[in-house]
Structure formats: C-alpha cells, structure tokens
C-alpha positions in Angstrom: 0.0 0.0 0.0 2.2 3.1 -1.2 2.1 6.8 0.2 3.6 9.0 -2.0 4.6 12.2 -1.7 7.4 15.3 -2.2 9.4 17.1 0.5 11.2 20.2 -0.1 14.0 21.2 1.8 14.9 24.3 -0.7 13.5 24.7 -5.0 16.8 22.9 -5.6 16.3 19.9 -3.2 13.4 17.9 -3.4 12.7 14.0 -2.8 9.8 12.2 -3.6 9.3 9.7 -1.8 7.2 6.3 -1.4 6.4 4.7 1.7 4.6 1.1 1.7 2.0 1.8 4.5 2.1 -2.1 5.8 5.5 -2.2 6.8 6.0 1.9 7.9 9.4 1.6 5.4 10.2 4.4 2.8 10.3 1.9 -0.5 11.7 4.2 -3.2 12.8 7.9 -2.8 14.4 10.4 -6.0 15.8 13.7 -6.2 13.7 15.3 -8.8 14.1 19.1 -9.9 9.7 19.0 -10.5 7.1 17.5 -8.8 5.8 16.3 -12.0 3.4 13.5 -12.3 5.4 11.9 -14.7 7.6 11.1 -12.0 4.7 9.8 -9.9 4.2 7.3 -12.3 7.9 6.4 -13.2 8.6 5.9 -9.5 5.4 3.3 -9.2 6.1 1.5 -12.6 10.1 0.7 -11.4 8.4 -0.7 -7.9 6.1 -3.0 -10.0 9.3 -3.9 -11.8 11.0 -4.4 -8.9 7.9 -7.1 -7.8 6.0 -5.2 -5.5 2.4 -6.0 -5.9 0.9 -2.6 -5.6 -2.8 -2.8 -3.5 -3.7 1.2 -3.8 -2.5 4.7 -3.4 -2.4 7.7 -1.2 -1.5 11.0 -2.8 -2.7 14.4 -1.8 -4.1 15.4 -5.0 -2.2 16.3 -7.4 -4.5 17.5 -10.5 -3.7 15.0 -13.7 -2.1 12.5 -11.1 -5.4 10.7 -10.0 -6.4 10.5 -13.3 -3.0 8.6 -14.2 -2.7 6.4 -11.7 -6.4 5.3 -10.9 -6.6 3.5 -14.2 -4.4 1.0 -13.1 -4.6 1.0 -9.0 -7.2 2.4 -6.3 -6.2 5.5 -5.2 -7.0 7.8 -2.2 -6.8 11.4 -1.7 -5.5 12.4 1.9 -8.4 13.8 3.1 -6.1 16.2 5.4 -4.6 17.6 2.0 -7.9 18.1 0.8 -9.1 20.0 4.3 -6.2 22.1 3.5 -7.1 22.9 0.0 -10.7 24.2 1.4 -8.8 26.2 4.1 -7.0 28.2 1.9 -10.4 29.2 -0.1 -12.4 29.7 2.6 -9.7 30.9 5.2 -9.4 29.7 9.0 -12.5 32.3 9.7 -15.2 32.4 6.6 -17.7 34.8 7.0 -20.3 34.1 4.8 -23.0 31.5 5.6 -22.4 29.5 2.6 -18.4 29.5 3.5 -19.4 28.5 7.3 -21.9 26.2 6.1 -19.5 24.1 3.0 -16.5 24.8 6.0 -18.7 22.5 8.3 -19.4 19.8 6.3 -15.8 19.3 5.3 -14.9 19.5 8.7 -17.6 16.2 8.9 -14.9 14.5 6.0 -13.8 11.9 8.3 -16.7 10.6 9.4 -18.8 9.9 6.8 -19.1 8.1 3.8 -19.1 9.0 -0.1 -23.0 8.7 -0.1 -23.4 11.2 2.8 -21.1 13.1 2.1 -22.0 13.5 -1.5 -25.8 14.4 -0.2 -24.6 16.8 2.2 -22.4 18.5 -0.4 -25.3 18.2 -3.3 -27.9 19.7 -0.6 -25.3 22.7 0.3 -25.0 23.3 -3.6 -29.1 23.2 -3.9 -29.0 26.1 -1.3 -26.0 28.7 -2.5 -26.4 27.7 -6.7 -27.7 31.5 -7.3 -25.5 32.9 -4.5 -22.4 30.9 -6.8 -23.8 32.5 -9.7 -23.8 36.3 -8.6 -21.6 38.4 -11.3 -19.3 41.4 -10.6 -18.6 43.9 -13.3 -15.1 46.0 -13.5 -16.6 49.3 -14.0 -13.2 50.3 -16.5 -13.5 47.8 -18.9 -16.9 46.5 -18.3 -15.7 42.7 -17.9 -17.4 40.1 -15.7 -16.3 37.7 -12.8 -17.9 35.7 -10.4 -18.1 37.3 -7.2 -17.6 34.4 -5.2 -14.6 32.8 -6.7 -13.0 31.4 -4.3 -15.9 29.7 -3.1 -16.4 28.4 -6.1 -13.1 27.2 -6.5 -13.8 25.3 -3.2 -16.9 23.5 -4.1 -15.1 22.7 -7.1 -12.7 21.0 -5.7 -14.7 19.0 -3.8 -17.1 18.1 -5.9 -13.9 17.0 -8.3 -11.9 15.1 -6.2 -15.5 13.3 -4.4 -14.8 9.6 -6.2 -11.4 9.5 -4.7 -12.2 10.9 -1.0 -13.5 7.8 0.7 -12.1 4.7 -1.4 -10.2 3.6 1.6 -13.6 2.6 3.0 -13.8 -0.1 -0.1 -10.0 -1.3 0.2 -9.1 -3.5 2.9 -5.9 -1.6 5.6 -5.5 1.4 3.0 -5.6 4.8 4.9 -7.6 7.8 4.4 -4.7 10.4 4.8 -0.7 10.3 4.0 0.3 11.3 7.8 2.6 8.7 8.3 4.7 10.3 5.3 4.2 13.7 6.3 5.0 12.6 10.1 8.3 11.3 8.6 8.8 14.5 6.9 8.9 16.4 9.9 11.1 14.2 11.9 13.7 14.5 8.7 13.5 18.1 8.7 14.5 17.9 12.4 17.1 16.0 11.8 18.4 18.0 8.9 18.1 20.9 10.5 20.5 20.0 13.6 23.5 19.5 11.1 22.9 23.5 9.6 26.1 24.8 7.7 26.8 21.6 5.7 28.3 21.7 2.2 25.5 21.0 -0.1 26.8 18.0 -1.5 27.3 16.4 2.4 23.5 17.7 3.2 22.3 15.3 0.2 24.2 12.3 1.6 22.5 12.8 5.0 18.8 13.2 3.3 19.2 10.2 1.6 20.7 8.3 4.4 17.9 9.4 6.6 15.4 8.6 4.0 16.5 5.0 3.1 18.1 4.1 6.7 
C-alpha cells in the first residue's frame, strides 16, 4: 500500500518519496528538480518492476495525477490535504453563511461516507447555486467575474476530487490520509536541520541516508 509524496527542503532539493504503509518503510525515494506527475508514475512503474504488488494509493491530490494512476490501482486522496485545499479558499474564519456552512461539512470529511457526504455536499450546492452565480462587473473595462470565486473554487474542488475521497472505505488496511509520510517529513527536517552549515553536497548524503536508513 504506497504513500507517495514530495518534501522540499529548498527549489533545488526535493525527494519524492514512497512509503509502503504495511511495513511503515520508505520503499523508493528520488531527487527530482519537478514534482511532476510523470515522476509519480515512473517511480510506481520501477516498484512494479522491482515485484512489488501494488494494493492502492495515497497521494494528496495532485490535479492529472489521480487520473494517471487510478486507471491501473485504487487511489485515495489524503483527506487532510484536501481540508487544507478548502482552508486556503475559505480561510481559518469564513464569513459568509455558505463558506461557514460548505466549512462545516468538510470538517464532517472523516466521518462519513461518499454517499453522505455526497448528499450533504449536493444539498449545500441546492442552497448557494444562485449565490455561486452572482456576477461582478469591472466598471473600467466593463468585464465580468464571479463574485464568489473562491468559493467556487472550493466546491469545485470537492465536488472533483468526491470519487477519490473515501475509497479507503472499499479497500481492505489502506488509509484515508498520507500522515505517516508527512510525520516522517517532519522528523527528517528535524534531523536535517540540527546539522545546519553543511556543504551541499554532504546535506544530500545525510537526506538520503535518513530517508533510506
């Protein structure tokens, strides 16, 4: 069961990196100047090559990426990723009732399922569909926007990425988030961090021997 995701320690130094969620071991890691999906899928046809038998996916989202990979495997959106993503739209403190009302029901993510969820998220777009729809014009060049963008953009995103939100409730051991990556992260950053002023060059030996130990 692979978690896969990217750390950046600066634009010049980033790993992906592959963890099989049975054992808690990093499986495959890369120094890749993009996180590009291409190298998603690289990384995941060399493990098959290698003989690992592949059971699903976590990744955190990446638009193009779940499209790729769910051809072939189940795959799983971290659901914290995805909390994230509808943070930064609607911000820590929304103000609007639609923004406090979509806020709450992603705060619900966790404990439903895709057919509640769905319901809860069809009922909310039932309610706000004219609010969505409201229209701002730019009084200089008489252009159009949608006033609520953002929370648009949100619902979007939801709505989008649905399918792939809950398909660890159909797969047997596969979690619903990539936290034991992104605890691993943290604890290498640490780590990194304690040995500052190294040669860059020395810093990549001790990522990757903290990564693969």
């Amino acid at each position: 069961m692979l978690i896969a995701d990217c750390v950046y320690f600066k634009r010049s130094l980033v790993y992906l990196v592959i963890r099989d969620w049975y054992t808690k071991k990093n499986i495959y890691f890369k120094r890749i100047f993009y996180e590009t999906i291409e190298e998603y899928i690289l990384a995941v046809n060399y493990l098959e090559r290698k003989g690992f038998i592949i059971d699903g996916i976590v990744i955190d989202g990446r638009k193009g990426l779940v499209c790729a990979l769910s051809k072939k495997y189940p795959v799983q959106i971290c659901q914290f990723h995805q909390k994230q993503i509808i943070r930064r739209y609607l911000t820590n403190k929304p103000k609007t009732e639609a923004s406090l009302m979509l806020k709450e029901i992603v705060r619900l993510l966790p404990f439903l399922d895709d057919i509640l969820f769905g319901f809860l998220l069809d009922f909310w777009y039932k309610r706000y569909k004219e609010y969505l729809r409201q229209k701002t014009v730019n009084p200089n060049t008489k252009k159009w926007f949608y006033t609520h963008k953002k929370l648009r953009s949100a619902y979007r995103s939801l709505k989008t990425n649905l399918p792939y939100l809950f398909t660890y409730q159909k797969i047997k051991d596969m979690p619903n988030t990539t936290n034991s990556l992104d605890g691993f992260f943290s604890h290498l950053k640490n780590s990194v961090s304690v040995h500052r002023g190294l040669k860059l060059h020395r810093k990549i030996k001790l990522i990757e021997y903290l990564i693969a130990r």
